[in-house]
N, C-alpha and C positions, 0 to 999 in steps of 0.2 A: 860675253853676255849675249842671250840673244832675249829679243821682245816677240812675248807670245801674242797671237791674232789677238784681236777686240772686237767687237760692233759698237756701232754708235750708239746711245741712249739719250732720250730728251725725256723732259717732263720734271715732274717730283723727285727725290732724294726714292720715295717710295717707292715710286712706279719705277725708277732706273734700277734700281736693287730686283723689284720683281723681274726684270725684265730681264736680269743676268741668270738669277736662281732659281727663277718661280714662287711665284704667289706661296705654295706650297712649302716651299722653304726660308720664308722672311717671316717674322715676328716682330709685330709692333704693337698690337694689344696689351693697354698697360699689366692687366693680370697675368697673361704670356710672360712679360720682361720680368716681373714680381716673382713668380717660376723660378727661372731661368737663370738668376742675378742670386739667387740663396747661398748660403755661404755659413761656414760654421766658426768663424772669425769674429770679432764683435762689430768691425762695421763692413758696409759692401754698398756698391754705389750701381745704379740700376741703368742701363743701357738705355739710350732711342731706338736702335735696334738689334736684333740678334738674326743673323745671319747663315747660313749653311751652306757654302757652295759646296759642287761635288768634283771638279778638278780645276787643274792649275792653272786655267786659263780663265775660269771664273775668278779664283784670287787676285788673279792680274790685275783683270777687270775692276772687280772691287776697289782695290789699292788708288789706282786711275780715276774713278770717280769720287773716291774719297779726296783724291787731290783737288777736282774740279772742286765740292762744296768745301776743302777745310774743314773737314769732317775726320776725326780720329779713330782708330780700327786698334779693337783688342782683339789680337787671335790668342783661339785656346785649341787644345788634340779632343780630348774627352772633357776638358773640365773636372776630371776626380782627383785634382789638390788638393783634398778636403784638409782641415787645417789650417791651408796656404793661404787659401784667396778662392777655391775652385773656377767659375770664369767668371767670378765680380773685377771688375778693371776697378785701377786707382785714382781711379775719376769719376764723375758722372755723366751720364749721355755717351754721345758717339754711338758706334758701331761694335758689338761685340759679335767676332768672327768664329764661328764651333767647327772645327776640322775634320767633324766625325763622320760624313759621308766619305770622307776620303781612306777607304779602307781597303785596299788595294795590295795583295801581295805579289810582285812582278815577278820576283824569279828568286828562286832558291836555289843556291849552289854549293850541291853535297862533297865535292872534291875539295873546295877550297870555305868551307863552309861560311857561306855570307848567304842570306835573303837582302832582299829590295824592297821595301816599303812604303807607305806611306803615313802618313802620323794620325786618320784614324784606325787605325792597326790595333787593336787591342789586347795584352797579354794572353785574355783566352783564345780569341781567335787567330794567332800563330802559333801558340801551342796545340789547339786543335790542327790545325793545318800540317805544322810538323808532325804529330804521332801520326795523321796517317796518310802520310803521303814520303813523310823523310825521320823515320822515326833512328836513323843514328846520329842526329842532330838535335840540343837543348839548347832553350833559349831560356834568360835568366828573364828573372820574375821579382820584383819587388813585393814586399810584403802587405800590400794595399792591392785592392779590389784587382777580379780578371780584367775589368772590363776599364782599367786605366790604359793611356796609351803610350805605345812604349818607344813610340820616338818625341815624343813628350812628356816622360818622364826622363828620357834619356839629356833632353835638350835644357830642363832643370837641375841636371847633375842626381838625378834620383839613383836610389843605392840595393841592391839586389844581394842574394846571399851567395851562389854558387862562384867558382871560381870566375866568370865573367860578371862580377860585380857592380864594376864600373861602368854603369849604361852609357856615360855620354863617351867613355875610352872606347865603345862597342862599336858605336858610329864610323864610317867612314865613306865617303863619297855622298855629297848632300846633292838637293836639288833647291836652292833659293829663290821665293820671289821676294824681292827687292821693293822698297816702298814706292816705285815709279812703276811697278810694273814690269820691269826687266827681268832674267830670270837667268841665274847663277848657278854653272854647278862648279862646285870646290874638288880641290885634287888634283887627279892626273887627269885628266880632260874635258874638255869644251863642250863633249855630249858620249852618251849611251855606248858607242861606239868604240870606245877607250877602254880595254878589258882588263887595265888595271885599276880602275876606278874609283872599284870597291874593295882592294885587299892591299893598294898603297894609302896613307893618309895625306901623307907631305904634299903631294904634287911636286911643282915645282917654284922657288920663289916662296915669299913670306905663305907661312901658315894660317888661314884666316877662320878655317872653320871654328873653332872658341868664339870670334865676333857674331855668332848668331846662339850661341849659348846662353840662359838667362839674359838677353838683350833686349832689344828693340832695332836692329838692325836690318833684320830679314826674316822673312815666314818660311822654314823648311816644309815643302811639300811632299821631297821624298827625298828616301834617306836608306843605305846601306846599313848594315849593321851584323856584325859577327856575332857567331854560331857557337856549342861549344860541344864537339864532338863527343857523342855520349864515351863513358870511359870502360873499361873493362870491367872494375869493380868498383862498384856505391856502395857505402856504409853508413849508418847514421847514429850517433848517442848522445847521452842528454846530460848536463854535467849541473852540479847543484853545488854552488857554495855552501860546505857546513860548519867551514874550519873557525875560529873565532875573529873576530874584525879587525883584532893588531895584526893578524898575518895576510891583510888586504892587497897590502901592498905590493907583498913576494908576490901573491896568486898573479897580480897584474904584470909582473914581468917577467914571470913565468911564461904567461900567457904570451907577450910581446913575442919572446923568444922565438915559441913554438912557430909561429906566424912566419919570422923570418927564417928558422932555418926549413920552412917548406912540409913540417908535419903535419898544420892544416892548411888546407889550401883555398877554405870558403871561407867568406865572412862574416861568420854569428852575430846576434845582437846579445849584450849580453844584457838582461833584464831585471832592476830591481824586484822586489818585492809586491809592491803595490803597480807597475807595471804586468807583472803576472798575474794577480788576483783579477784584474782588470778583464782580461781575457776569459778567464775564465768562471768569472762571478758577476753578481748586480753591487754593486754597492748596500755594504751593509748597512742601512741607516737607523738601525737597532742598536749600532755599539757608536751612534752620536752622543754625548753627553749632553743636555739641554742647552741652548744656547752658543752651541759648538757648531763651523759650516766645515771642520774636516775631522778627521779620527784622532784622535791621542797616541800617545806611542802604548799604550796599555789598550788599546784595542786594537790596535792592527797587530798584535801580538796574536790577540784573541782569534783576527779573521784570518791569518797566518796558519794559526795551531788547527783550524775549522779544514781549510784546504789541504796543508800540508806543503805550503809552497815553501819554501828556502829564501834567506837575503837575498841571493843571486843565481841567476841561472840563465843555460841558454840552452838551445840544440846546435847540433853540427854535421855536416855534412864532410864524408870522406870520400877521394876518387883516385883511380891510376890503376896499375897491376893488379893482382890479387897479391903480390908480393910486395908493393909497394904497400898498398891500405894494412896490411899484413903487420907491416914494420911501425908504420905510422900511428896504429891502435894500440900499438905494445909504448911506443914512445909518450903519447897522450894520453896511456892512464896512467902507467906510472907516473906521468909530470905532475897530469892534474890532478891523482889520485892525493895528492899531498893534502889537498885542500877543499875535499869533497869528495860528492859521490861522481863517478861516471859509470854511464849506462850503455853500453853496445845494444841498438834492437833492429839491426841490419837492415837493408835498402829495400826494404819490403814495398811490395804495389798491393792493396788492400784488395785488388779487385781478382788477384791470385787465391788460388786454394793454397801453396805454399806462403803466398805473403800473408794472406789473415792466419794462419799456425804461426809464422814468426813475427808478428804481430799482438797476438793472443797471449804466446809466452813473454813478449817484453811488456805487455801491461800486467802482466802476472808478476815478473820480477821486480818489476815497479812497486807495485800493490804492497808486497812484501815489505818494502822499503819504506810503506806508510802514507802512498801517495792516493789518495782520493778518486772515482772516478770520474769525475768533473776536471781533475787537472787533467789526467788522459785522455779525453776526447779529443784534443787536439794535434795528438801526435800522429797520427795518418799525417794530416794533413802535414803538420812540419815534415817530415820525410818525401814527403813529395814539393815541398816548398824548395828542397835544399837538391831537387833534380830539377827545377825549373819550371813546376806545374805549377800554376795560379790559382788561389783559393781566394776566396770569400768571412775564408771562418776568422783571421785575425784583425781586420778594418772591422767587425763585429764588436772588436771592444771598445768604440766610441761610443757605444749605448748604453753601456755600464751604468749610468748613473740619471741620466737625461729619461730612462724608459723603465718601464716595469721587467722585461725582458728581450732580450737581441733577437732582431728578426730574422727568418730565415734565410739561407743563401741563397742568392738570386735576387735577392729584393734590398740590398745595402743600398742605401741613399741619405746617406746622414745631411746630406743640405738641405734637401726636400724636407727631411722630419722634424728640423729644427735641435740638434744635435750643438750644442757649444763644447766648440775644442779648440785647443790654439797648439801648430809645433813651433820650435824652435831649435836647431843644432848646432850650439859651437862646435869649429873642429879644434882640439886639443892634442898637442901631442901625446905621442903614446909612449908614456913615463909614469910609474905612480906618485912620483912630486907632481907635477900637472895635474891627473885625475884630481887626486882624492882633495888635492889644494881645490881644486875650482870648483870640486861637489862640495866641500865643506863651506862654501862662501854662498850656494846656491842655495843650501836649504835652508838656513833662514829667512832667506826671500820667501819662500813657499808660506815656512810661519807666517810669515810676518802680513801675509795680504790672505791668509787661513786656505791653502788651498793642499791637496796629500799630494806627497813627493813622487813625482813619476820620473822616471830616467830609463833609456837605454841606452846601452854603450857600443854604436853599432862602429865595426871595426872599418876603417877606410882601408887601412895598408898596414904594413907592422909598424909604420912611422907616424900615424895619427887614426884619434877616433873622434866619429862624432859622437857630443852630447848632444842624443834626443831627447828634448825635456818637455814634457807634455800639461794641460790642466784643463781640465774640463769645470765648464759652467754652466747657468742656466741663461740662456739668451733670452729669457720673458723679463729677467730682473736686472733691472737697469744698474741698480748698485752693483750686482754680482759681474756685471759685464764689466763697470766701471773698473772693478779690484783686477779679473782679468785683464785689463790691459795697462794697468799698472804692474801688472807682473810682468805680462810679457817686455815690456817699457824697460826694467830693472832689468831682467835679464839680457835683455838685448844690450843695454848701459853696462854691464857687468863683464860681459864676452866682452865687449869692445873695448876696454879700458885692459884687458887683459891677455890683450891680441889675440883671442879664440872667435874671429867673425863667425857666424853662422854661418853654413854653407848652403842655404839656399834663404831668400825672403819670404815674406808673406805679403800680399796685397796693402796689408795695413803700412808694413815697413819697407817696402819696394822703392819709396820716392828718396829716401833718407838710407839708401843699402851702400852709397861710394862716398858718402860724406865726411869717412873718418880716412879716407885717399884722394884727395882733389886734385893730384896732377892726375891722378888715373882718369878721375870723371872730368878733368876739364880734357883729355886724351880724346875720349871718349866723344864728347860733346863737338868735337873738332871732326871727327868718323861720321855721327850725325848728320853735322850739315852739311857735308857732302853729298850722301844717298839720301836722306830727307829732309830737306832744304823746309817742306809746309808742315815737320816735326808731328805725322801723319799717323806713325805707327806705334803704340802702344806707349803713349809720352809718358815718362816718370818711370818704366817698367827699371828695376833697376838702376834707382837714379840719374838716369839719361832724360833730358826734359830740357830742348831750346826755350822755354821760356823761362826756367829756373837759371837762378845766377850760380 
């Protein structure tokens, strides 16, 4: 470990903080924090101050002085959780730390493909960076805003489509600073120097990097993270369950199959019904029945038949030889063709004269098929979603119902707008006894607090998925908030009782996330007070909390 330089600071909490970051970048104007603190979750708890250093030596700092007053520090990358918590801490007051000046791409390294980063890094700007500078290298994208951070979504286990999925498996060689101030790199060596760094994970000796994973252990400053070599040939089709609902269950292990014996190689979301409308529509609130706060099954029929959407449906992304993609399009339509439509409309770039021709004809064959073009506007975009480009256009569907219409890309900010959404993912395994048992148990809960069924079934591995189960409210109405967090309450109790934790928390559920494993959090708790003995950095994040029993 080594301890990064300091200066000395006297004065106020205030003037110490200005005096690390500048006046410039500290907020402490209660309408600033009120800003700042927004959140599309139903409660959020509003900072003393928010913070912005711009390198690791300021963090240090920070950390240091927060020890001096017992002042506790939530750091966030971008704060675009949305859902989660975005950067509302589980508490009130303290320090909330925004990592987003730190946006720093050190080195990209096209032979072994890995970049260096830092965690304000944003989806769009490494992908900009990589097409033009190292354009035979993709970087995977989560299906949430460009402008999220992607060693911050990685360090929450956030989940991506292309075959590097696994953002936090992506990582490797960190740079920690430590609640005292000291400052950790994990792996194969003690500093920069170690040219294995970033392409061994192990090191040598216990494995620690997981310990700053959804924790409170340490602030990654910088962080390695693999590449994924663009592939000879990209494909992409669109597949639409049409077959009837008793045959649910083949399609699903069907599907499993396909995953493990290597046919697809990305990991789709697969999308109910009313998840898809969502994207692509406002909420109908013409086919409400009086006194009704979500649809009937006889109107989502209606708003179904209007769009043309299918019970279920995803996109997917294909990669390898031409002989490979070849083999693996003949395998996955005949598989899936049992049980729906699939659609091949090739790896097109829209910004090509040959990609808007094939392009143009797969909206055209689509068309054919009865599909709307309101449901096609989005498939450029999925087609370059599923090569690692970052879009704007699908976090657009939290507007759905909250606004008159979704606003335009470049300007998504569902916490500023006052946006009520809540997620939630149990991981289940991936078996149709599991699914269809834990969907069937789930949607009466929806009934039952009147809210429409949203789910995605986004693939982990061929051995588990998460349920993404979604519901949007109005955050002006106190009862509707109420109901929302009785849902989300139920389903969190539901997963848990049926061993499918969610695989990430939200701010609301954070203090209460190891409560159903207590040798684990009393483990935990024991790690704590070791590196932070004044319980400094981001107390309860994951229920880790020295002052909780």
């Amino acid at each position: 470990m080594t301890t990064l330089s300091t200066h000395q600071t006297s004065g106020t909490l205030d003037s110490q903080l200005k005096a690390i970051v500048g006046a410039e970048h500290l907020l402490s104007a209660a309408p600033d924090l009120e800003i700042v603190s927004r959140t599309n979750v139903p409660d959020r708890n509003i900072p003393q101050f928010a913070v912005y250093p711009g390198t690791a030596e300021e963090v240090a700092e920070i950390f240091k002085l927060a020890n001096d007053h017992k002042v506790p520090v939530w750091p966030v990358s971008q704060g675009k959780n949305w859902g989660y918590g975005s950067k509302s801490a589980c508490y009130p007051g303290g320090i909330t730390m925004i990592l987003s000046r730190m946006n720093r791409i050190h080195e990209v390294n096209e032979d072994l493909c890995y970049a260096v980063i830092e965690p304000g890094v944003t989806y769009g700007q490494l992908n900009d960076h990589l097409k033009a500078n190292h354009p035979s290298l993709w970087a995977d994208s989560s299906g949430s805003t460009k402008d999220a951070s992607v060693v911050g979504n990685a360090l929450d286990r956030g989940r991506g489509v292309t075959p590097y999925a696994d953002h936090f498996g992506a990582l490797c060689g960190m740079e920690v600073v430590l609640p005292n101030g000291e400052l950790l790199r994990t792996g194969t060596g003690p500093s920069e120097t170690f040219p294995a760094w970033n392409v061994y994970k192990w090191g040598t000796g216990p494995y620690i990097d997981g310990l700053f994973s959804q924790s409170n252990l340490g602030t990654v400053v910088k962080s390695g993270i693999w590449l994924m070599p663009a592939p000879e040939k990209y494909d992409f089709f669109v597949f639409e369950y049409t077959a009837d609902s008793s045959r649910f269950a083949e399609f699903l292990d069907t599907f499993r199959k396909l995953i493990f014996q290597g046919a697809i190689k990305s990991y789709p979301h697969l999308a109910n019904d009313f998840a898809m409308l969502c994207i692509v529509d406002q909420y109908p609130n013409d086919l409400l029945h009086p006194g009704q706060r979500h649809l009937s099954s006889d109107a989502m029929a209606e708003w179904k038949k209007r769009l043309g959407v299918s019970d279920w449906t995803f996109g997917c992304g294909m990669y390898g030889s031409k002989q490979e993609v070849k083999l693996h399009k003949k395998i996955a339509k005949k598989e899936l063709g049992k049980f729906g439509e699939v659609v091949f409309v090739g790896g097109c770039e829209k910004d090509t004269r040959k990609g808007r021709l094939m392009l143009k004809a797969a909206r055209m064959a689509l068309r054919l098929k009865g599909k709307t073009v309101k449901l096609l506007e989005g498939l450029p975009y999925a087609i370059r979603l599923f090569q690692g480009i970052p879009t704007d256009y699908f976090c657009r569907q939290v507007y759905f119902k909250s606004h008159a219409e979704k606003p335009a890309m470049g300007d998504v900010e569902p916490a500023r707008d006052g946006c009520g959404f809540v997620w939630i993912g149990p991981v289940v395994p991936f078996t149709s006894e599991h699914l269809i048992g834990f969907l069937d148990e789930v949607r009466p809960l929806y009934d039952l607090y009147e809210f429409d069924f949203f789910v995605e079934l986004i693939i982990e591995s061929p051995r588990s998925v998460i349920c993404l189960l979604g519901f949007f409210y109005d955050k002006q109405d106190e009862k509707e908030s109420e109901r929302a967090t009785q849902l989300y309450n139920a389903l969190r109790e539901l997963s848990h009782e049926r061993g499918y934790p969610p695989y990430r928390a939200s701010s609301v559920s954070s203090p209460k996330a190891l409560d159903c494993n207590p040798t684990l959090k009393s483990t935990l708790h024991d790690i704590k007070r070791a590196v932070d003995p004044n319980n400094i950095l981001a107390p309860g994040r994951y229920g880790v909390d020295l002052t909780s029993k």
